[in-house]
N, C-alpha and C positions, 0 to 999 in steps of 0.2 A: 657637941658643944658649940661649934661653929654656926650650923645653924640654929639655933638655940640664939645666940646673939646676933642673926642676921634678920632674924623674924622679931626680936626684940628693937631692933635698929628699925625696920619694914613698919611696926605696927609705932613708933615713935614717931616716922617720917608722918605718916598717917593721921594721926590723936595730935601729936604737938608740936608743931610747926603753926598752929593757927596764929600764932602773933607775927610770922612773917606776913601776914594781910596788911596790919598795923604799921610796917616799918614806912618812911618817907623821902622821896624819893632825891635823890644828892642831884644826882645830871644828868645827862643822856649824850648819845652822838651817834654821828650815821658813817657808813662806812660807805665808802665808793670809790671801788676800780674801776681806773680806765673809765669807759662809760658807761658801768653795771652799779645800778646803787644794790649792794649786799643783807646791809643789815642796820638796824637802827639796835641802840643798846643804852641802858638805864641800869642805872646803879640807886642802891634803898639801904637806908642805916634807921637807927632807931630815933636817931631826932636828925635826921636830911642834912647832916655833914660829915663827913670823912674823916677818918683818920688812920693810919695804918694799922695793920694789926687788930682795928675795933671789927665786932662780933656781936650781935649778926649782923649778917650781911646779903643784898638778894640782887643778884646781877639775873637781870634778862634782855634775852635776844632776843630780837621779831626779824624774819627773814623774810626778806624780799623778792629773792629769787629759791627757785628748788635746787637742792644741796644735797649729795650720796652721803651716807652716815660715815663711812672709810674716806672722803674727802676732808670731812671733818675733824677726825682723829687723825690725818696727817697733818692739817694744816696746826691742830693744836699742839704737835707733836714737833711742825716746823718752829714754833714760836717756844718751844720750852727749848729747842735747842740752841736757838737766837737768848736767850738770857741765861745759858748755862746749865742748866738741870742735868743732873746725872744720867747718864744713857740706862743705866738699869731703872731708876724710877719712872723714865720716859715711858718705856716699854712694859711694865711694869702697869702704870697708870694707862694706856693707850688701848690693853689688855679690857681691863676695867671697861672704858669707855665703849668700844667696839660692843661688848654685850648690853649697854645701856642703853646706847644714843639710837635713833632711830634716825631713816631718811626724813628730811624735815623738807616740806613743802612750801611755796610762799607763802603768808601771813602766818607763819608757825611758829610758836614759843617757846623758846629751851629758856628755862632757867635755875641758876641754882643757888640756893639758901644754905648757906652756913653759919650753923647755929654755934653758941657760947662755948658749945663742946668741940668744936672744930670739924661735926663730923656737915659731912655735903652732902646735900638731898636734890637731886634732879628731877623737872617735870618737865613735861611737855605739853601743852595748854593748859595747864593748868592738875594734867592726870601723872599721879606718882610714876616715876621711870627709875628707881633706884638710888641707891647709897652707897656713899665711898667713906669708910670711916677712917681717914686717915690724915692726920691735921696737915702733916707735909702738900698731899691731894690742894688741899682746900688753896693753904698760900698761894702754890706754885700756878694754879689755874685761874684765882681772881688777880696773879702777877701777870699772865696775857695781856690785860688793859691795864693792871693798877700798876705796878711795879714801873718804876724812872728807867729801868731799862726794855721798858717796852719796844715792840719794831716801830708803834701808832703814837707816838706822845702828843699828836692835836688831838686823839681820843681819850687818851688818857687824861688832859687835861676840862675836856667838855665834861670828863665822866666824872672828876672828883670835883666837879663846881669851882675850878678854877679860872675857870676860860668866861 
């Protein structure tokens, strides 16, 4: 049964996600350590304003420098722990990502679309990399940049077209 609704999940990312094309985009920001620019990052709503909780939603990353896939899922992992997240769901969620996420090279696109059902669909330029159907997932992951307790709040605010 489980697969049964994972290839149902799979062939949805697939077929209906096409209005994530359509969504417009809120804001953007660049990330830079020290004196490595990281990444640049764009947030997309369905009429290009923000507001919590609203659905769907498409955050993408463009990276700028090459990044291990296990750097990634720690550092996502450091920032769930910086706003409180459960250590089971941490790991739990981190689990998940480790089998999705891929080494991403510079000019490489991660991005992820969460649709009205809460469930998270991950690409990587553009080619499906899987699904986390778990609405908790979704929050806790677009709370990295969106969330007021963010580690970055100058990105969080470029990102919600505040700034």
């Amino acid at each position: 049964m489980k697969k049964l609704i994972g290839s149902c999940l799979l062939a949805s990312a697939l077929l209906g996600n096409a209005w994530a094309d359509e969504l417009r985009m809120v804001g953007e920001a660049h990330l830079k350590v020290l004196f490595w620019s990281v990444y640049n990052s764009r947030l997309y709503s369905a009429d290009g304003r923000y507001q919590p909780g609203q659905r769907p939603l498409r955050l993408e990353i463009e990276y700028l420098l090459d990044i291990d896939a296990d750097d990634l899922v720690e550092r996502t992992r450091e920032e769930w722990q910086h706003q409180g997240v459960a250590r089971q769901l941490q790991e739990q969620w981190a689990q998940q990502l480790v089998r999705l996420w891929p080494d991403v090279a510079a000019s490489d696109v991660l991005s992820v679309v969460i649709d009205t059902h809460q469930t998270s669909t991950f690409y990587r330029n553009g080619e499906l990399l899987g699904v986390i159907d778990d609405p908790e997932f979704g929050h806790h992951f677009l709370g990295i940049w969106l969330s007021p307790d963010t580690s970055r709040p100058e990105l969080r605010l470029a990102m919600i077209g505040a700034e």
